[in-house]
N, C-alpha and C positions, 0 to 999 in steps of 0.2 A: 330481262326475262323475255323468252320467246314469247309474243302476241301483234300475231297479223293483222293489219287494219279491216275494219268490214268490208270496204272494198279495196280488191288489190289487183294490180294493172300486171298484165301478162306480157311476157316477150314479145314480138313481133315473128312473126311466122309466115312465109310465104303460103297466101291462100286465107291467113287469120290474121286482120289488121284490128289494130286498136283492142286486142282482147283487156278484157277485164273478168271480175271473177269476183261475186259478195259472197261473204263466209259469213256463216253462223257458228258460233260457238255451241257445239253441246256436249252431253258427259261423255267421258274416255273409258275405256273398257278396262284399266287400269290407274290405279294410285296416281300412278307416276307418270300420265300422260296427260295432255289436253292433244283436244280435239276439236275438227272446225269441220263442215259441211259446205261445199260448193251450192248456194240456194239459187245461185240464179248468173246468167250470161251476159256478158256484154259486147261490144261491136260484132267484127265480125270471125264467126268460128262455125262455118258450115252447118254440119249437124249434129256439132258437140251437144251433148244433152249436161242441164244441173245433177244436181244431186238425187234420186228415187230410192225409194227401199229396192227396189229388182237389181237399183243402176246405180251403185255408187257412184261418188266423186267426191271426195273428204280426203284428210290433211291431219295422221295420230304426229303427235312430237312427244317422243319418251324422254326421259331422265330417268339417270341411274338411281335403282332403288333405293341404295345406300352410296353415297359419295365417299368414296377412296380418298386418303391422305399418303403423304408422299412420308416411307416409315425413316425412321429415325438411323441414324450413319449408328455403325458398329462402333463400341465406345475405346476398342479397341485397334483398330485397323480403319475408322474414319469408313469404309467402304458401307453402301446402303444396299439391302435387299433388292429383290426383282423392285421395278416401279410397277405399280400398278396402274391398269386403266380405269379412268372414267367415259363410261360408253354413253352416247345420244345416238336419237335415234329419231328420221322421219322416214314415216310412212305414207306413199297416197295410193289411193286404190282408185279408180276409175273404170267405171262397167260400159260395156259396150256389148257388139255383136260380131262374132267370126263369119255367123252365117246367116240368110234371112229364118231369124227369131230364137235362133243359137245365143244366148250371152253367155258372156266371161267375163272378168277383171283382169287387167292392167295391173302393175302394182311396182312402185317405186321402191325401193329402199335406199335410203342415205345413213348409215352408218358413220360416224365421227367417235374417233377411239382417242380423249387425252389424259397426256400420261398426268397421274396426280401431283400437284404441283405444279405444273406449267401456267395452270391458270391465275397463279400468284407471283411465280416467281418472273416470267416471260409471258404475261397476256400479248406484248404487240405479237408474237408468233402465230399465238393461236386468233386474234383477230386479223390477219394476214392470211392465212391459210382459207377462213371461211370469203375472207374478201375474194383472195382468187378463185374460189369454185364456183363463187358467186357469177362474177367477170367470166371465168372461162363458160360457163353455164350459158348466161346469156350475149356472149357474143359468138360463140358455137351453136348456136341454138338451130338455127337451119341445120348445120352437118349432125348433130347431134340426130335432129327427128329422119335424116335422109338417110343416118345408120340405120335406124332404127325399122325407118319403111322397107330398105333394098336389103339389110345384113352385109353392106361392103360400110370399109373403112379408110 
């Protein structure tokens, strides 16, 4: 089960060393979510700001309303239906400024679509898969935020 430690240590970012990040738990805006609040900063991150009502910085992780089952092979031709997905889903928002006293948010989305059944029949895939994004996440982490600063690739 998704649950982030209360504090959790951030990539290493040129200009933000030693980041860290304590999360609070609180209510999710739906059923099928948890929800955590960035409360507070650690080493060093400019002048990232926590979590505020004006300013977010929080962390929704959805789960599908209803979980998909993987449907039953044709009793005649053995052949199975479409598969279905099972969708997750994080979100992070972080509020900031475009301009002096301008705010806006930021906002991640991480989509993860698996097909039903994989989780039983082939978990090492789908625990592979999240490892690599993982990995590639944070060992691209620099090129990642320098896409993101300049829009080249």
């Amino acid at each position: 089960m998704f649950s982030p430690d209360a504090s959790t240590t951030g990539g290493a970012i040129t200009g933000h060393t030693s980041p860290t990040f304590t999360l609070a738990s609180v209510l999710a805006p739906f059923v099928n979510a948890k929800k955590w609040l960035v409360s507070a900063l650690g080493g060093t991150q400019g002048t990232a700001t926590a979590n505020t009502v004006s300013s977010p910085f929080d962390l929704t992780f959805f789960v599908p309303q209803v979980l998909r089952a993987l449907p039953a092979p044709n009793p005649v031709t053995g052949a199975r239906g479409k598969i279905p997905m099972n969708q997750y889903k994080f979100i992070i928002r972080k509020g900031g400024e475009v301009a002096s006293g301008v705010p806006a948010q930021l906002v991640i989305r991480t989509t993860i679509d698996v097909p039903a059944g994989m989780e039983t029949y082939n978990p090492d895939n789908v625990k592979a898969s999240v490892g690599f994004l993982v990995g590639v996440l944070t060992e691209e982490i620099n090129d990642v935020v320098d896409t993101l600063l300049t829009g080249g690739i």
